[in-house]
LOLONU-792198 format. One record per residue (C-alpha): residue in three letters; chain; residue number from 1; x, y, z negated. Coordinates in nm, 2 decimals. Each point is the difference from the previous one (the first is absolute). Layout:
<node 'ala','A',NUM,<X,Y,Z>> ...
***
This chain:
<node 'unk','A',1,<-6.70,19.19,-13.66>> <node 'unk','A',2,<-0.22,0.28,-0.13>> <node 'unk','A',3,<-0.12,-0.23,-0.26>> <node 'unk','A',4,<0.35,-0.06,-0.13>> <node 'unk','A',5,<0.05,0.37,0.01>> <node 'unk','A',6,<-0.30,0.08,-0.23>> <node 'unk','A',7,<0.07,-0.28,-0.23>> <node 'unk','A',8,<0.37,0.15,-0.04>> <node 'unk','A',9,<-0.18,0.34,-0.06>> <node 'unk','A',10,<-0.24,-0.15,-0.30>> <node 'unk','A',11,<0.33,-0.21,-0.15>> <node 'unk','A',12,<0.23,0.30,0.00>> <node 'unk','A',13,<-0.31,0.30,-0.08>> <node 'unk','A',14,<-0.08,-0.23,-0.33>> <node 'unk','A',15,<0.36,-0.09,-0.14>> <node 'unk','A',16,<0.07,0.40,0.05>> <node 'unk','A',17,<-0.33,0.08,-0.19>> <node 'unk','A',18,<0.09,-0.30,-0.30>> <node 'unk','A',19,<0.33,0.19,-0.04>> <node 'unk','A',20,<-0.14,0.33,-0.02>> <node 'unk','A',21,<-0.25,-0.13,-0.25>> <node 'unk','A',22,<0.29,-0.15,-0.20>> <node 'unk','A',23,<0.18,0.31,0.00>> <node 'unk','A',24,<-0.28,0.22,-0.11>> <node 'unk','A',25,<-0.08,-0.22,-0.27>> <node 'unk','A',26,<0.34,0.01,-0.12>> <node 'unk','A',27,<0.00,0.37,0.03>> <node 'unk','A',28,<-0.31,-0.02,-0.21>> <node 'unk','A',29,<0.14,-0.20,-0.27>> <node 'unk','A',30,<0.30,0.24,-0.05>> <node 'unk','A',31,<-0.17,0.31,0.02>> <node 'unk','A',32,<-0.23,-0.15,-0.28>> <node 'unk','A',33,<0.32,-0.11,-0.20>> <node 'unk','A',34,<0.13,0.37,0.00>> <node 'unk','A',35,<-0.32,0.12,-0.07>> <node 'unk','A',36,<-0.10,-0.23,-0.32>> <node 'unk','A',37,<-0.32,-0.10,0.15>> <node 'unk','A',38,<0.09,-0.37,0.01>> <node 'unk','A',39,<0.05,0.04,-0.39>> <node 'unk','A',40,<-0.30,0.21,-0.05>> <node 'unk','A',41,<-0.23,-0.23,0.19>> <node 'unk','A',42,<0.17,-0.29,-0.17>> <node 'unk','A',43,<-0.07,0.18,-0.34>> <node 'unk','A',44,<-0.41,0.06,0.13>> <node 'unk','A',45,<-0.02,-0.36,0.10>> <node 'unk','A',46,<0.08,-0.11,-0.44>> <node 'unk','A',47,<-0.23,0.25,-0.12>> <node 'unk','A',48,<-0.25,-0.11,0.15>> <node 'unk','A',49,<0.00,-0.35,-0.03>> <node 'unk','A',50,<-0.34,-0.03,-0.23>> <node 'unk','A',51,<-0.01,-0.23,-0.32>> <node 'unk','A',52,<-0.33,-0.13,-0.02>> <node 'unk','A',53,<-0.18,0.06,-0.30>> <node 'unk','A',54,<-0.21,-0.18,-0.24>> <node 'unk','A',55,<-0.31,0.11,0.06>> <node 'unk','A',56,<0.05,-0.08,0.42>> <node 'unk','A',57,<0.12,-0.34,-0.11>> <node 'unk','A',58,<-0.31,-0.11,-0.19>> <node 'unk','A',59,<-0.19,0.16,0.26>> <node 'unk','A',60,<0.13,-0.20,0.26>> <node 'unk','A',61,<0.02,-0.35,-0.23>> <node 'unk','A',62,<-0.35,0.12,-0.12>> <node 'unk','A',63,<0.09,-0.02,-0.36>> <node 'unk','A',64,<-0.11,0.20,-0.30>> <node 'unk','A',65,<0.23,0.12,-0.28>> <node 'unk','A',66,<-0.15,-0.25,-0.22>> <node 'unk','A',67,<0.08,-0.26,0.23>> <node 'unk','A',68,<0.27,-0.28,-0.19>> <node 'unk','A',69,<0.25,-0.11,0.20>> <node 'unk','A',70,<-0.11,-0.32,0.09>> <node 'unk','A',71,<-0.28,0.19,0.16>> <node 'unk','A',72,<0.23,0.19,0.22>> <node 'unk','A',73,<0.19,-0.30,0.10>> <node 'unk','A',74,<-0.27,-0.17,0.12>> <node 'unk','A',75,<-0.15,0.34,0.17>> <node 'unk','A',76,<0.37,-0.04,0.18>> <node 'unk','A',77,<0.03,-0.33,0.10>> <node 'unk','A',78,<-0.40,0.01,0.14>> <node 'unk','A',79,<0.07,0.35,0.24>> <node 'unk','A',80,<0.41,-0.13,0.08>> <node 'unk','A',81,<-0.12,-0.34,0.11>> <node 'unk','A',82,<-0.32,0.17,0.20>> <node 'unk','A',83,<0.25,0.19,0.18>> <node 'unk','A',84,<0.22,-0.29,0.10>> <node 'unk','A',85,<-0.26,-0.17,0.16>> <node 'unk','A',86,<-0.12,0.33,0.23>> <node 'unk','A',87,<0.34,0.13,0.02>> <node 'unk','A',88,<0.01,0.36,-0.11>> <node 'unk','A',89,<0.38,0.05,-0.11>> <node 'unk','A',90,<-0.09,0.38,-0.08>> <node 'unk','A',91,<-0.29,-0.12,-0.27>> <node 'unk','A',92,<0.21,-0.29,-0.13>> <node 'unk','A',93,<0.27,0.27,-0.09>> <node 'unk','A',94,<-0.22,0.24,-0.16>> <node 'unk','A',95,<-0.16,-0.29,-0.18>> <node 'unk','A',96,<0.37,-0.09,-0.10>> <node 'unk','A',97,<0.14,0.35,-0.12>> <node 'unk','A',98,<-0.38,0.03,-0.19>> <node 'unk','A',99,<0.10,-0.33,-0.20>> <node 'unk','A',100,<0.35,0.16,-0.05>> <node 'unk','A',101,<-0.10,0.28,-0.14>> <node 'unk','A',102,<-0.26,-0.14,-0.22>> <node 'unk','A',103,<0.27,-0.24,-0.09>> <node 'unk','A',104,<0.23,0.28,-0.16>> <node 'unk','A',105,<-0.30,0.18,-0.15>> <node 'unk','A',106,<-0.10,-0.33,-0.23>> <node 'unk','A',107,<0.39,-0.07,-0.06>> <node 'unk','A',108,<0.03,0.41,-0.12>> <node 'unk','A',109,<-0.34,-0.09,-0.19>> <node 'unk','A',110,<0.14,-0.32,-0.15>> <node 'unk','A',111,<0.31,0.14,-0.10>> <node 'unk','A',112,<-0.19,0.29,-0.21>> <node 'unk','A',113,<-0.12,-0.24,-0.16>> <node 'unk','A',114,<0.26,-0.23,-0.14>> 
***
C-alpha cells in the first residue's frame, strides 16, 4: 500500500515539475522575444561564424604558396583518406573547408590571369 502511495507521489511530483519547466521556458522565450535578445543572439551567432583563411588552409594541407594545384590535391586526398580510415569527422572537415578555400584562391588566381 505504502509503496503505491510513494510511487503516486514520484508520478504526480514529476509531471508537476515537467509542466512548470515548460511554462518557464515558455516565459523565457517571450520575455526574450520582447526584449530583442533572441535577434541579438541570433545576429552574434553570424558574425561570428569564421571563414578560414589562406594561410590556416595551407597550414593544415601543409602546402606552400608555391605549391601547383595538383600538389594540393594530392596533399588532400592523402590527409582526407587518412582520416577515413581513423575516423576523425572534425579533421576531415577542416581538411575539406582547407581544400575549399584553396580551391577559390587558385580559381580567383586563374581568373586574373585570363
Amino acid at each position: 500500500m505504502a509503496s503505491k502511495f510513494i510511487a503516486n507521489l514520484i508520478v504526480m511530483g514529476s509531471s508537476i515539475l515537467a509542466r512548470a519547466f515548460v511554462q518557464a521556458y515558455r516565459q523565457a522565450l517571450a520575455n526574450a522575444s520582447k526584449s530583442g535578445v533572441a535577434q541579438e543572439a541570433a545576429q552574434n551567432i553570424i558574425k561570428t561564424g569564421k571563414v578560414m583563411t589562406e594561410t590556416e588552409a595551407r597550414q593544415i594541407l601543409g602546402v606552400t604558396e608555391n605549391s601547383t594545384w595538383d600538389e594540393i590535391l594530392q596533399k588532400y586526398d592523402n590527409l582526407f583518406e587518412r582520416n577515413v580510415k581513423n575516423g576523425s569527422f572534425y579533421l576531415q572537415s577542416k581538411i575539406q573547408r582547407a581544400k575549399e578555400c584553396l580551391e577559390a584562391v587558385n580559381q580567383a588566381k586563374e581568373q586574373g590571369t585570363k
